[in-house]
C-alpha positions in Angstrom: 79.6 93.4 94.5 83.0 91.8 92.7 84.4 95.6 92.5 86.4 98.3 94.5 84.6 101.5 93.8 87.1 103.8 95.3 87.0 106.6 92.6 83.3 107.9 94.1 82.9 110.7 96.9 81.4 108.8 99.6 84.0 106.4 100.1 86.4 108.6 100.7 84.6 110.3 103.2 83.4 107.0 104.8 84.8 106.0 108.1 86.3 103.2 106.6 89.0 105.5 104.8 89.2 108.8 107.1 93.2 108.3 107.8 96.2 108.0 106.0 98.8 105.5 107.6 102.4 105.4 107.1 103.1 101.5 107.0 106.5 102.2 108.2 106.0 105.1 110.4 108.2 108.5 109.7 110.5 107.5 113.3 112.5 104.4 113.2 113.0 103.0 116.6 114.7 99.6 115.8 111.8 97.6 114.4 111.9 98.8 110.8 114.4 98.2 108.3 117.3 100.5 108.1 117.0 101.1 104.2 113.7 102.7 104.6 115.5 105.2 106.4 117.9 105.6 104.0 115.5 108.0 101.7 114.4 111.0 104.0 111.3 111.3 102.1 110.3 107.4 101.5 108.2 106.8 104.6 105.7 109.6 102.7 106.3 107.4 99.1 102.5 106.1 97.9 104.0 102.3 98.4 104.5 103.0 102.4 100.9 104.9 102.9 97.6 103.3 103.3 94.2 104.0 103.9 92.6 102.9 107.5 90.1 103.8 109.7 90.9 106.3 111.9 90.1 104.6 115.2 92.9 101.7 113.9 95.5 104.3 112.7 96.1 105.9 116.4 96.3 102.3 117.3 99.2 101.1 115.1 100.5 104.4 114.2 104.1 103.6 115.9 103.7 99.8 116.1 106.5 97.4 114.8 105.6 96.0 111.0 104.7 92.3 112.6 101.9 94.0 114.7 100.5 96.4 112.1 100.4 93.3 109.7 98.0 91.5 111.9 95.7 94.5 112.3 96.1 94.9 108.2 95.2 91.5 107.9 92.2 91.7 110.2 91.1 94.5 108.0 91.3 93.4 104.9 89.8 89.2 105.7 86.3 88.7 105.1 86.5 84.5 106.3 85.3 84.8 110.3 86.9 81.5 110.8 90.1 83.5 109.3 89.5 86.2 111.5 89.4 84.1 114.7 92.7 82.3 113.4 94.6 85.4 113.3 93.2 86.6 116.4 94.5 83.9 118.2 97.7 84.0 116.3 98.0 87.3 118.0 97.1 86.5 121.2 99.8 83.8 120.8 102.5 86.0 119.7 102.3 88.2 122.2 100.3 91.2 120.6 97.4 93.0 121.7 94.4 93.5 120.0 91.7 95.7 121.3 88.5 94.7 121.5 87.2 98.1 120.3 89.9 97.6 117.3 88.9 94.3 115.9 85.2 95.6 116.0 86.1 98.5 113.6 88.2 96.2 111.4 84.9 93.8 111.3 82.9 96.9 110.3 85.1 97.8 107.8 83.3 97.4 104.1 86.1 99.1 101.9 89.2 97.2 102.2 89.9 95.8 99.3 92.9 98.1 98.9 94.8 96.2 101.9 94.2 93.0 100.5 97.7 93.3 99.0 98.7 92.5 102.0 97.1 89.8 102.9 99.4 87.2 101.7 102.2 89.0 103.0 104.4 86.4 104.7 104.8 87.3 108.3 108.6 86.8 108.3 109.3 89.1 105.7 110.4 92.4 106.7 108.7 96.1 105.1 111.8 97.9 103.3 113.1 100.4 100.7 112.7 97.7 98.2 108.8 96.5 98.9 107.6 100.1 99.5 109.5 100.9 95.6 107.7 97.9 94.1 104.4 98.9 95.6 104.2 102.5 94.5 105.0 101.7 91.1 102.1 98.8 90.8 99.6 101.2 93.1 100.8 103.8 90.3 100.5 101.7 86.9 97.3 100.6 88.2 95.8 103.9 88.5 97.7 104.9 85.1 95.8 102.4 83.3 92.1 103.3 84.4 92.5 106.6 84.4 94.4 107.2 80.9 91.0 106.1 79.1 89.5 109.2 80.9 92.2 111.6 79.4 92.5 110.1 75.8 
């Protein structure tokens, strides 16, 4: 309890974390921002990839970012009256969430590594700049715990 224990075995083979998802997915079809496109390679860059169970990924995996941000945040809250407020939020704007989704995203017990995104405002749009800024914090961060290992 109070820690993310993602450096052991058995959560990375728990169903929680069995798929890697592309935030912005590798196709653009007009809902993404141009300058992640920009980069041939930056849709695979450690700031646009997250972890997500694998039921969810095939469910989001060519969504628009305002979509996928609902599902990340459904993941990644722990609050059920939370929960029930961005459901409805969804509902309201028009996107569908699947009732067999939203009971793996309850399930879910290792999310703390989407909680990044929990805060994210849902106006702003996912682009070269964000997915920059978030592989260099995801990679300081993992710098600094495991340098103490290597020294």
């Amino acid at each position: 309890v109070g820690k993310a224990d993602y450096l052991r075995l058995e959560k990375w083979t728990s169903e929680e974390l069995n798929s890697l998802e592309h935030i912005a997915p590798q196709n653009n079809k007009g809902e993404w921002s141009a300058t992640l496109y920009d980069d041939d390679e930056l849709y695979n860059n450690l700031g646009n990839l997250t972890l997500l169970p694998r039921g969810v990924n095939t469910s989001v995996s060519n969504k628009g970012w305002k979509e996928k941000l609902i599902y990340y945040k459904h993941l990644g809250e722990q609050d059920p009256d939370r929960l029930i407020e961005l459901t409805n939020k969804a509902k309201a704007d028009g996107i569908p969430l699947k009732d067999s989704n939203l009971e793996i995203l309850k399930k879910a017990k290792y999310a703390d590594h989407i909680r990044s995104l929990l805060n994210y405002p849902d106006n702003r749009e996912w682009n070269a700049d964000i997915v920059r800024k978030r592989s260099r914090k995801i990679l300081d961060a993992l710098w600094d715990r495991v340098i103490v290992w290597l020294e």
